[in-house]
C-alpha positions in Angstrom: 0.0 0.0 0.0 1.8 3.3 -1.0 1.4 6.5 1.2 -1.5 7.9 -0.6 -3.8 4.5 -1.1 -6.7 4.7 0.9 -6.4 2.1 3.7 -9.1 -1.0 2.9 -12.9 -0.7 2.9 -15.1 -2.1 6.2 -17.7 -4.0 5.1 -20.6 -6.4 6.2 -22.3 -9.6 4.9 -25.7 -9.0 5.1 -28.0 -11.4 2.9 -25.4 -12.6 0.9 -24.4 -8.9 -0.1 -21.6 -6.7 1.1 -22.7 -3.4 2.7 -20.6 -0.6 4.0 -19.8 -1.0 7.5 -20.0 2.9 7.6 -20.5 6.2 5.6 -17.4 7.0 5.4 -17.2 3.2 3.4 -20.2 4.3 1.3 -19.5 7.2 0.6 -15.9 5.8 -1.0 -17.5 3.3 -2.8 -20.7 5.6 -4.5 -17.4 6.9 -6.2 -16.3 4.2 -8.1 -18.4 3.8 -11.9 -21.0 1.5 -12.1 -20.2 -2.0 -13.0 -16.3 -1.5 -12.3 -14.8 -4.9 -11.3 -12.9 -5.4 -8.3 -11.2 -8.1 -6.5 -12.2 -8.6 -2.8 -10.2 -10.4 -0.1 -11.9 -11.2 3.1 -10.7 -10.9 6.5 -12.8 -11.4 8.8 -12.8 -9.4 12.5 -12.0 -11.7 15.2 -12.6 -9.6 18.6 -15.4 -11.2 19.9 -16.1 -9.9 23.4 -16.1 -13.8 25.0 -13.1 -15.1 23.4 -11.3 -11.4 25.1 -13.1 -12.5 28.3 -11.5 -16.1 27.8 -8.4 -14.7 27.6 -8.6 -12.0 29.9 -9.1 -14.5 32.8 -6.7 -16.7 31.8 -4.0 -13.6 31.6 -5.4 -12.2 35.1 -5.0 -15.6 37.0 -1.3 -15.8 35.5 -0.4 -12.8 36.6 -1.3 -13.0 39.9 -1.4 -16.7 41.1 1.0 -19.8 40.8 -0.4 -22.6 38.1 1.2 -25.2 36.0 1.7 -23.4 32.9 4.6 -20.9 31.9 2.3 -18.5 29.4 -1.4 -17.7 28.4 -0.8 -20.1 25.0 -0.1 -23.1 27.4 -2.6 -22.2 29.6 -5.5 -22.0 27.0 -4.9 -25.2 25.3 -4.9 -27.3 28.5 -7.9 -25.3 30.1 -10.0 -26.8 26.6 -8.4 -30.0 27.1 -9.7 -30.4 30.8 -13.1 -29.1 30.0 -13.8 -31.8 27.3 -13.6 -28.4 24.2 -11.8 -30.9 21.9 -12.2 -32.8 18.5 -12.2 -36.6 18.1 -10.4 -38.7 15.6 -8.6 -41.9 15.3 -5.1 -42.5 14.7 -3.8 -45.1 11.8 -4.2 -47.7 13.8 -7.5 -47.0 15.1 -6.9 -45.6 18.4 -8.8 -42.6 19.5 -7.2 -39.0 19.5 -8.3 -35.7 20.9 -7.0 -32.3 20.1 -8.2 -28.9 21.8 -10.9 -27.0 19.3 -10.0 -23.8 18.0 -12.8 -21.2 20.1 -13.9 -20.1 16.7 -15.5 -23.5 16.5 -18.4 -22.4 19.3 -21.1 -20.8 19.1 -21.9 -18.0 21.9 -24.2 -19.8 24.0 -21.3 -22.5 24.1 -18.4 -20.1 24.2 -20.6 -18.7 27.4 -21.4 -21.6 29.0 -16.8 -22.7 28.5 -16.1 -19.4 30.0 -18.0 -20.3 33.3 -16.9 -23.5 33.2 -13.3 -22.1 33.1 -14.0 -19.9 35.5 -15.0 -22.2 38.0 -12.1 -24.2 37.3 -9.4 -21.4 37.7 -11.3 -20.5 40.9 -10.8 -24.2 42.7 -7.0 -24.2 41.6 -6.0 -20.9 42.4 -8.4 -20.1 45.3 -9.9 -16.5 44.0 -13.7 -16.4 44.2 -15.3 -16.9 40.7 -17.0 -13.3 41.1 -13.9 -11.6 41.7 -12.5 -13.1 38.6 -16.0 -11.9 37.2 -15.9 -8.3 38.2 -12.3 -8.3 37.1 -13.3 -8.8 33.8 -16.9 -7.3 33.7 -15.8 -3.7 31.5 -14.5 -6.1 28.8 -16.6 -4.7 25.9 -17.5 -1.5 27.4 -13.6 0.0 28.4 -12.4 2.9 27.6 -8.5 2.1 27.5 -8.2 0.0 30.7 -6.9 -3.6 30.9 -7.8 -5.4 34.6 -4.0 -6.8 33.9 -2.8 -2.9 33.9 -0.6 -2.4 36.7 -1.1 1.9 36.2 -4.2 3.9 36.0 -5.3 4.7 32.5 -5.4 8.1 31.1 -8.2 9.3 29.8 -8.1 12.9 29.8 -6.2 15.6 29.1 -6.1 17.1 32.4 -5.0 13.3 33.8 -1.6 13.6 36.4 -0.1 10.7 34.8 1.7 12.8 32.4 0.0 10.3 29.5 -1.2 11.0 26.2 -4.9 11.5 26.4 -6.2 8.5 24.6 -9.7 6.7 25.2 -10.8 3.7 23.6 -14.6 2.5 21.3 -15.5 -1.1 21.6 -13.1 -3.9 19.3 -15.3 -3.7 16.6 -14.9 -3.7 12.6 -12.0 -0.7 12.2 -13.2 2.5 10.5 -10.9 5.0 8.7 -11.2 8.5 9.5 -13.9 10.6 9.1 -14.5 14.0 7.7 -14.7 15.2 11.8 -11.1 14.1 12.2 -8.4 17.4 11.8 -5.3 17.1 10.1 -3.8 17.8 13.5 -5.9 14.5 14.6 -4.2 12.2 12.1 -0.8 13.3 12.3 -1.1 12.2 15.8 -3.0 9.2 15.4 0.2 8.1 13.0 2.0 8.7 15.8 -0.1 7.0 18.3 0.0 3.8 16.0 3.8 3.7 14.7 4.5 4.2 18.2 2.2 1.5 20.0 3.3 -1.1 16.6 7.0 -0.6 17.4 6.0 -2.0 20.9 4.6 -5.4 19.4 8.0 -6.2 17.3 9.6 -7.0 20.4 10.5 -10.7 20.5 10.2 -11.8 24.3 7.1 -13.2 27.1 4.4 -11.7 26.4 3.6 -9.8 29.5 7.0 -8.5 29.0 6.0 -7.1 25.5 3.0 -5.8 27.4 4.7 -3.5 29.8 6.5 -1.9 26.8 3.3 -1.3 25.3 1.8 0.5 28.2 5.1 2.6 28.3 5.0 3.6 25.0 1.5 4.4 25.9 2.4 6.9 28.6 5.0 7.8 26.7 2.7 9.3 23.4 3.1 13.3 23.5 -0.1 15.0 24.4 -2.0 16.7 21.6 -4.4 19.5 23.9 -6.5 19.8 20.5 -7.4 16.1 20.6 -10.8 15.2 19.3 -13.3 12.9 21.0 -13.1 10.7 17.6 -9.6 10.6 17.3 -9.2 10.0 21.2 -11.6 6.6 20.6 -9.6 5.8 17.1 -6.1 5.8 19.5 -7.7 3.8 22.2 -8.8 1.4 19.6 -5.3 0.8 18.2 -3.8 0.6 21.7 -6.6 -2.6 21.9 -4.8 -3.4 18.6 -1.9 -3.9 19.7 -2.3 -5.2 22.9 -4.1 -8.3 20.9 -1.0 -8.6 18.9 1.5 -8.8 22.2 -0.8 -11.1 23.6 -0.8 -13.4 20.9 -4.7 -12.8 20.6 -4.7 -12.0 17.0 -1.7 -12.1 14.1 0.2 -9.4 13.5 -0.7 -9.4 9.3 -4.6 -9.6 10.3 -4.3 -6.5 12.8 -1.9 -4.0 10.8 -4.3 -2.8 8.1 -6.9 -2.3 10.7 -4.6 -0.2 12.8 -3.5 1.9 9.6 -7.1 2.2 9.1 -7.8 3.8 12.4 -4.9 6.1 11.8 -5.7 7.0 8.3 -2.4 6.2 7.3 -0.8 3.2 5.5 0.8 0.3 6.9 3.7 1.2 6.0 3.9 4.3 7.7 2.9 2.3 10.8 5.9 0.2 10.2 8.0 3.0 9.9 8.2 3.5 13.4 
């Protein structure tokens, strides 16, 4: 994608037809001529709000409590395995074979009732009461840039005595580019914002590691007094971004052009930092 390429259109499936996920999107697309051909890859968004509870428990427990496993990968894949979320086959020779399912596989009311189920389970090894581990986790799909596995206070305001760049967060939904309400001022810091918070998630190392690099390159964004509501959500959203990526919650390639989309810049400007 060169500098000037728009960063890639948001859409959603709706009756087997693909319909701009907003009117920004629309508006884009009304400007191409009837009956142009054009080749579509898809990419579909993967923050659903139970799989980021899933793994915002799991990330919670290991922070703060001794278990068998030495990261949030191992911990996931045996957590399915003892709560039966696995596929059957049969070897060669005819013996039987189970492998943890991917949590893609289930459907909500499943991936609900796992995630209790988990719950409970973390609660009887570790000894924290279920609704703590509950009420740790209740904001996830309502925050507004704050993590239960933050060790610092989140700013979210300009007027904040962390020293932090002012940056909020909107729900991990499909990414939008920027809108006509976004300032030039706004995108040359969201570029900033996101080559700075991408730079954080190149860093080979444990992930919670990775994760305390991010949040100080978080604090560490310079403060734009100017800032508008939009762009503070678009900058909260790409902090979510990238958190996902230094958690191992979602690949690197799959996140990128939705962070360059936030910023309204392309990806590799993000790289650039």
């Amino acid at each position: 994608m060169s500098k000037h390429e728009f960063p890639p259109f948001v859409m959603v499936i709706e009756n087997g037809r693909l319909v701009p996920a907003n009117p920004h999107d629309a508006e884009r697309l009304n400007s191409y001529r009837r009956g142009t051909k054009v080749f579509v890859r898809f990419t579909e968004e993967k923050d659903r709000v139970l799989v980021r509870k899933w793994f915002a428990i799991i990330g919670l427990v290991l922070k703060t409590c001794e278990t068998p496993w030495k990261n949030k990968d191992e911990a996931h894949e045996a957590i399915k395995l003892a709560l039966g979320i696995v596929n059957l086959s049969k070897t060669v020779g005819g013996a039987f074979m189970q492998y943890p399912k991917s949590l893609t596989e289930l459907t909500d009311p499943e991936l609900q009732e796992a995630l209790e189920q988990m719950t409970d389970l973390l609660s009887r090894m570790t000894g924290v009461d279920v609704e703590t581990l509950k009420k740790e986790t209740a904001h996830i799909g309502h925050e507004h840039f704050h993590d239960p596995a933050d060790e610092s206070p989140s700013p979210t305001s300009a007027g904040d005595d962390t020293g932090s760049a002012p940056v909020s967060s909107e729900d991990g939904g499909a990414a939008s580019p920027p809108s006509s309400h976004l300032t030039g001022e706004d995108l040359a810091w969201l570029e900033t914002v996101a080559r700075m918070l991408w730079a954080a998630t190149n860093v080979k190392g444990n992930a919670d590691d990775n994760l305390d690099l991010l949040n100080n390159q978080r604090k560490a964004v310079p403060e734009y007094k100017g800032t508008s509501k939009e762009a503070l959500d678009k900058a909260g959203s790409i902090y979510k971004r990238c958190k996902r990526v230094v958690m191992h919650e979602e690949p690197p390639q799959d996140a990128l052009p939705i962070i360059a989309a936030y910023a309204g810049c392309s990806v590799e400007d993000v790289r650039a930092g």
